[in-house]
N, C-alpha and C positions, 0 to 999 in steps of 0.2 A: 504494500500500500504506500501512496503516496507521503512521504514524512510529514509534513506541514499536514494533510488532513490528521493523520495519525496522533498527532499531535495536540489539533487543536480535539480531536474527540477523547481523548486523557486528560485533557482539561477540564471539558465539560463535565468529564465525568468526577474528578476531584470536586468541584463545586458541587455537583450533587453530593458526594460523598460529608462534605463542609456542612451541606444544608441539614443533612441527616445527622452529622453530630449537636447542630447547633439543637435541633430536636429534640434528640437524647438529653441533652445537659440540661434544656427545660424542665422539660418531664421528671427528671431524677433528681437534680441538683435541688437545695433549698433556696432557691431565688429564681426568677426567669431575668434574662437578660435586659428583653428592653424595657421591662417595668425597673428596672435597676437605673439604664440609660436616662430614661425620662427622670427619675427620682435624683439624679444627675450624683449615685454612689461610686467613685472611683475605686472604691476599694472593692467593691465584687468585679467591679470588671477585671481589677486588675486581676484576680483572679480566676476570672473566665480568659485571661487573655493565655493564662498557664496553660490552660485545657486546649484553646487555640495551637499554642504552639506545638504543645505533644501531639493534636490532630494532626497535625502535617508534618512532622515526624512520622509518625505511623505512615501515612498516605507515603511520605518518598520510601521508608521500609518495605512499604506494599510493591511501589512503584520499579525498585530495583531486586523485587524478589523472583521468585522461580517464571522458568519462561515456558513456551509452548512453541509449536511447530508453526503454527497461524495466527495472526492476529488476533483474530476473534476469541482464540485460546486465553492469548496474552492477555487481553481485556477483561476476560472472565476471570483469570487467577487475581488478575489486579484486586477487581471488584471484588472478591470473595476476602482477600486477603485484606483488605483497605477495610472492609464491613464489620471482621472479624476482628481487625485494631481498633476501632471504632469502640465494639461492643466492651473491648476490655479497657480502654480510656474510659468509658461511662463507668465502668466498675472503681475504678479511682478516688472518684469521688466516694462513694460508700468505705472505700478502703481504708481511707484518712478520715472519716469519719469514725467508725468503728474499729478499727483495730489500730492506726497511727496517731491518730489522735483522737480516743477515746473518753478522756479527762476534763472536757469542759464543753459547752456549749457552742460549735461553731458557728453555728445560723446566727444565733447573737454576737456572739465577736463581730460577725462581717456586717450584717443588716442593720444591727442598729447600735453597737458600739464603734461599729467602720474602724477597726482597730486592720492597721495593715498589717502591724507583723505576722495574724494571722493569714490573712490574705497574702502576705510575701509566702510562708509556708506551703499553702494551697497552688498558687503558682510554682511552687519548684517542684511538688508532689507530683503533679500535672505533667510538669514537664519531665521530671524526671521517668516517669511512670508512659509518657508516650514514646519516651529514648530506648524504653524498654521494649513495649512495644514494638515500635519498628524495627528491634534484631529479630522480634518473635517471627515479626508476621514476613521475613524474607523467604522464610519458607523451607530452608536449608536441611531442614532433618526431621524428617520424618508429617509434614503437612501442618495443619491447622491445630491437633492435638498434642503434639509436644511445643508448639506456640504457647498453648493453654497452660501447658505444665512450666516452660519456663518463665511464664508469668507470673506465675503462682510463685515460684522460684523466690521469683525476685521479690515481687512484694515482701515475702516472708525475710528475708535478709535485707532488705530496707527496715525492715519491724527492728530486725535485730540491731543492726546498723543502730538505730534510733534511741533505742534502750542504751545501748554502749556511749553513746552520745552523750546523752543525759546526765550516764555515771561520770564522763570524763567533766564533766562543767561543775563549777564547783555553786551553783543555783539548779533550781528543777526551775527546766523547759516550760512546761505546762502551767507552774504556778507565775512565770516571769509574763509568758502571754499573756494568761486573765488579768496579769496587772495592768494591760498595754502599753507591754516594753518592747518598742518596734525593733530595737538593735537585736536583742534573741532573733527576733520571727528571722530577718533578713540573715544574721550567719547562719541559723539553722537551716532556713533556706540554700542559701549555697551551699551545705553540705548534703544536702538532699538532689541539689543538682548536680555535687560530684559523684555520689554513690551511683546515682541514676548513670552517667558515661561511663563507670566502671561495668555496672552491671548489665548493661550496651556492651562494651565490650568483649566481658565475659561469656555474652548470649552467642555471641558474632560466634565465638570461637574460628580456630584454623586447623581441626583434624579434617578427616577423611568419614566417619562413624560417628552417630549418634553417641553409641558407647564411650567414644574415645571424648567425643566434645562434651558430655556430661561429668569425665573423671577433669578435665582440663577446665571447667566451669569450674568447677570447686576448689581447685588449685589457686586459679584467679582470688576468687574469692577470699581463702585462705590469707593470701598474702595482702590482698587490699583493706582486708581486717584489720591486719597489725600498719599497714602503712597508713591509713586514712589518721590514726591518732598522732602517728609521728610525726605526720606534716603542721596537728596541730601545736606539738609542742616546740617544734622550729619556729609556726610563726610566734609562738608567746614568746619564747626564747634567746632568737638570733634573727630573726628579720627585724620584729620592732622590740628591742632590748630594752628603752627608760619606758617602756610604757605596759601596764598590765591589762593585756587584751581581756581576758575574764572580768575583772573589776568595772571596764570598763563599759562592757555591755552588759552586764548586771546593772548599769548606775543609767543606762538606757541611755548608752552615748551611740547614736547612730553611724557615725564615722567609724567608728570600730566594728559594729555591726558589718560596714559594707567593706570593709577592709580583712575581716575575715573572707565571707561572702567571695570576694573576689579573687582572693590568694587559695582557696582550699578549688574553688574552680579551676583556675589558672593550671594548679598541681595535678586535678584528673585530668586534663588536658594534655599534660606532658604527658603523662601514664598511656593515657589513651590512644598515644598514637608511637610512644617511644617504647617502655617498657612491655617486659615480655616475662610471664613468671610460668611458663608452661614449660613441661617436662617431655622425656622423651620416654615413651609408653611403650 
């Protein structure tokens, strides 16, 4: 088929795809969007913009996953696979609701205390959680159902992640946000967004075998366990030495917040595409 038509009918079909998550997110989320808009709340959207981005995440995970002999194939695994990230972005939300952040009232936090830090959280949960997505749904091992399992995967070791988190801070998370301490929400956020590129990565894997890319997920994981804390004690440590990053975003200094935020980003970033912690099986 001609590329440019090809082309533009993968688009069209993305926007539909767009239309049907914005759907979802109504339906499920505790807010609908444009009642949000017109009520002119920045702070759900900004949180709907998470969910945004992990959507299309997911769509180019779709977009660059398993092919077919004919377009029309190609189109249809798209579809299937973009639907199917879709459905487990919609789950996100319930996720961080109930199991990630099950300790306080988020519908209040965001609707009528408009507190961002939670909404920076929800945003990186989002995002992170569509990063995941999109290794799920390339399709690489084994179809739509081990998508499903290494979703699962992940969510479940973002839980963990999150507990480890908690213990390494010398404040509870949960109790720093009902206070609305925006600096918590925003580091805890970028660390939710580097777990999230790790555990993309992890999904990606580089064997030949499901088997082998399942023992090589948890290797990943393994080691990104013990490095994600080490990076934070570098930055309290030896990046910014007169200054104590902990105290500082317990005392809801946002500059610290986003100075975390962007350093523990920055560091899955490196990992993401430098480091390699996989063995030879």
């Amino acid at each position: 088929m001609n590329p440019i038509l090809s082309s533009l009918i993968y688009i069209a079909a993305s926007c539909v795809m767009l239309f049907i998550a914005r759907v979802l997110f109504d339906k499920f989320s505790p807010f609908k969007v444009e009642e949000q808009v017109k009520e002119k709340n920045s702070t759900a959207l900004f949180a709907f913009s998470g969910y945004m981005l992990g959507i299309v995440s997911v769509l180019a995970g779709a977009f660059v996953g398993p092919e077919g002999n004919l377009f029309r194939i190609d189109l249809l695994l798209y579809i299937a696979y973009a639907f199917a990230g879709i459905l487990l972005m919609t789950l996100s939300g319930f996720a961080a609701d109930k199991i990630l952040l099950n300790k306080f009232d988020s519908k209040k936090e965001i609707l009528v205390d408009k507190n961002i830090g939670t909404a920076a959280v929800y945003f990186a949960v989002y995002l992170a959680t569509g990063l995941i997505a999109s290794a799920c749904v390339t399709g690489e091992y084994g179809g739509i159902l081990s998508s499903i399992i290494y979703y699962i995967l992940g969510i479940l070791f973002m839980f963990l992640f999150l507990k480890l988190y908690d213990r390494l801070t010398p404040y509870s998370v949960h109790e720093e946000l009902e206070k609305d301490n925006y600096a918590v929400g925003i580091a805890l956020g970028g660390n939710i967004i580097a777990m999230g590129l790790i555990l993309m990565k992890a999904t990606l894997g580089d064997s030949t075998t499901l088997t082998e890319n399942v023992i090589l997920y948890a290797v990943d994981l393994a080691a990104i366990f013990l490095f994600l804390p080490v990076v934070r004690f570098i930055l309290c440590n030896f990046i910014i030495r007169n200054v104590n990053i902990n105290s500082e975003i317990k005392a809801n200094n946002v500059a610290a917040g986003i100075l975390e935020f962007a350093s523990i980003v920055c560091f899955a970033i490196i990992v993401f595409f430098m480091a390699d912690f996989t063995v030879v099986l």
